[in-house]
Backbone as numpy.savetxt, mean C-alpha at the origin, in Angstrom:
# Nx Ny Nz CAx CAy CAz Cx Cy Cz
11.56 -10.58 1.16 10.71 -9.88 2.12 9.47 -10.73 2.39
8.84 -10.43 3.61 7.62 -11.15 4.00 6.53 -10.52 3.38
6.01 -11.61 2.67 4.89 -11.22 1.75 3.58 -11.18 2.75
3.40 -11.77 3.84 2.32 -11.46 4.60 2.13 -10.40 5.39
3.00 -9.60 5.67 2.44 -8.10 6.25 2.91 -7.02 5.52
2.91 -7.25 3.67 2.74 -6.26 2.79 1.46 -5.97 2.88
1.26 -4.62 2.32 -0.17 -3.96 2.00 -0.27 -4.62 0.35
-1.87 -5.05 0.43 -2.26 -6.16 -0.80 -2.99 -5.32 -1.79
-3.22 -5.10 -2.54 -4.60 -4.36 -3.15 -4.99 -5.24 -4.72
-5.76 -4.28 -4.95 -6.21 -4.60 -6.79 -5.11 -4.33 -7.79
-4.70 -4.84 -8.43 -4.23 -4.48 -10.00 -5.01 -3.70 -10.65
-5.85 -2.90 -11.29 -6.43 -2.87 -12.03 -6.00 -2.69 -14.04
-4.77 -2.90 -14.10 -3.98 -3.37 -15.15 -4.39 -4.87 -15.30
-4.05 -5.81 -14.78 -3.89 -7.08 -14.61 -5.45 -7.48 -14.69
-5.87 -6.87 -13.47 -7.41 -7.86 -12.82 -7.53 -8.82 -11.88
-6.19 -8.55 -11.18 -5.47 -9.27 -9.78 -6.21 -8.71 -8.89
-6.38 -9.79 -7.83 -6.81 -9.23 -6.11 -5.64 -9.67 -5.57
-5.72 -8.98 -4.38 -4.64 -9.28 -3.16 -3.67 -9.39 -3.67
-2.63 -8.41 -4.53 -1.36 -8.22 -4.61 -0.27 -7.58 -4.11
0.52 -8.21 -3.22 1.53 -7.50 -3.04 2.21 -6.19 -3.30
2.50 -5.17 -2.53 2.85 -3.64 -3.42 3.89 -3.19 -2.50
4.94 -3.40 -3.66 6.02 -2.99 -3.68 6.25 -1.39 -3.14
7.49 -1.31 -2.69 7.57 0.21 -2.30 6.35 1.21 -1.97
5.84 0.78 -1.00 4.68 1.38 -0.65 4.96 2.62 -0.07
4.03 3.82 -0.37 4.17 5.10 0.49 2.70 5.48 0.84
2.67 5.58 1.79 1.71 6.11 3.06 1.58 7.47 3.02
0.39 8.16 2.21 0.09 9.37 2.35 -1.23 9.64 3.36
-1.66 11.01 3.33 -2.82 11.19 4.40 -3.66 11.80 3.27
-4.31 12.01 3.15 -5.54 12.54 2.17 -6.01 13.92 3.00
-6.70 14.66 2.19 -7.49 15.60 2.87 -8.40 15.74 3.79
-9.00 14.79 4.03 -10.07 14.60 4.65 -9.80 13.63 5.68
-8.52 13.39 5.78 -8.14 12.78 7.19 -7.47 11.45 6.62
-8.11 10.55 5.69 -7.84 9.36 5.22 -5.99 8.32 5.36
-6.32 7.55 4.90 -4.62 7.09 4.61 -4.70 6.43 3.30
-3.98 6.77 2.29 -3.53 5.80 1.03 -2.10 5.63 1.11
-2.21 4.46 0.31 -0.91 3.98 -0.14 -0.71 3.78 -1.56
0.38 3.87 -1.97 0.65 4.03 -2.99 2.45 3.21 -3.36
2.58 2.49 -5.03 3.28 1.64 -5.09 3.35 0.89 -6.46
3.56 -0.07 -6.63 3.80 -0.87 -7.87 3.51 -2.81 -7.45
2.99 -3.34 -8.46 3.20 -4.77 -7.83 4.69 -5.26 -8.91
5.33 -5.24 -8.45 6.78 -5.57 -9.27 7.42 -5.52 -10.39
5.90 -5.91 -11.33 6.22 -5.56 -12.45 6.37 -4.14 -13.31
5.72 -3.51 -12.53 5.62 -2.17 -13.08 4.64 -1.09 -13.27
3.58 -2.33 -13.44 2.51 -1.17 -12.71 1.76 -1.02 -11.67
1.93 0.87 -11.64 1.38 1.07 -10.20 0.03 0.65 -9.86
-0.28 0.73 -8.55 -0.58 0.07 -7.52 -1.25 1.74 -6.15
-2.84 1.27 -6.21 -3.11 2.84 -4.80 -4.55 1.70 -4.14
-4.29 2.19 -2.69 -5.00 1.44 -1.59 -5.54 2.46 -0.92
-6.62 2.25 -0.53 -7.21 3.35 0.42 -7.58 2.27 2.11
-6.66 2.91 2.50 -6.31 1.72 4.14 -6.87 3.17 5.45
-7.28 1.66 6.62 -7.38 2.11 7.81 -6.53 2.84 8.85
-6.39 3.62 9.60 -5.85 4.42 10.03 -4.48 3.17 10.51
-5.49 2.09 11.52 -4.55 0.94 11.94 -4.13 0.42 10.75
-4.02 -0.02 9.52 -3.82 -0.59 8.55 -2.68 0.04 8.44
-2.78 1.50 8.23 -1.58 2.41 7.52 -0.53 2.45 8.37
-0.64 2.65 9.90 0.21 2.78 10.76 1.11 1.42 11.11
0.51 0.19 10.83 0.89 -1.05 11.28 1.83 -1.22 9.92
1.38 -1.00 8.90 2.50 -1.12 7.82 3.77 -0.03 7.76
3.81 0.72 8.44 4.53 1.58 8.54 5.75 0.90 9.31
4.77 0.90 10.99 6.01 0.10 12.01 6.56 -1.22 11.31
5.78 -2.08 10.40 5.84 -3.27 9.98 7.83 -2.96 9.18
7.58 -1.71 8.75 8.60 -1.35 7.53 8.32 -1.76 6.44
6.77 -2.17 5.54 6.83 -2.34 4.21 6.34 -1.14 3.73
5.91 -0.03 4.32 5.50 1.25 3.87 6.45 2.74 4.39
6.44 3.41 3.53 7.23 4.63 4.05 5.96 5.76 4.57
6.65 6.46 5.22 5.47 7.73 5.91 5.77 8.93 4.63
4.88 9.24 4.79 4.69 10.85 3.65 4.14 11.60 3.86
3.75 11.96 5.85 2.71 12.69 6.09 3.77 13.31 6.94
C-alpha cells in the first residue's frame, strides 16, 4: 500500500512521529470533530485527531474506513 496518503500520527508506545496507521477508522466526535483510529503494524494502537478535509480525503483515498 501507498505509504504517502496514509493518515501518520504519534506512537506514543514507541516515541515515533509520523507513523503510518494501519486499518484506520474515521469516527466523528461529539462536538463535530473527526478521529481516527488504528494500529502502526506492530500492534500498538494508534488515535489522530484530523481535519474535516484530512478525514474525508483519507476516506476517498481508501486508507480509512467511515464510522459515522
Amino acid at each position: 500500500m501507498d505509504t504517502s496518503k496514509m493518515i501518520k500520527a504519534y506512537c506514543l508506545k514507541t516515541k515515533e512521529k509520523n507513523v503510518p496507521m494501519h486499518d484506520a477508522v474515521v469516527t466523528k466526535t461529539a462536538r463535530g470533530g473527526y478521529m481516527a483510529s488504528g494500529h502502526d503494524g506492530k500492534g500498538n494502537k494508534m488515535a489522530a485527531i484530523l481535519s474535516e478535509a484530512k478525514a474525508l480525503q483519507a476516506i476517498a483515498d481508501g486508507v480509512a474506513k467511515k464510522d459515522f
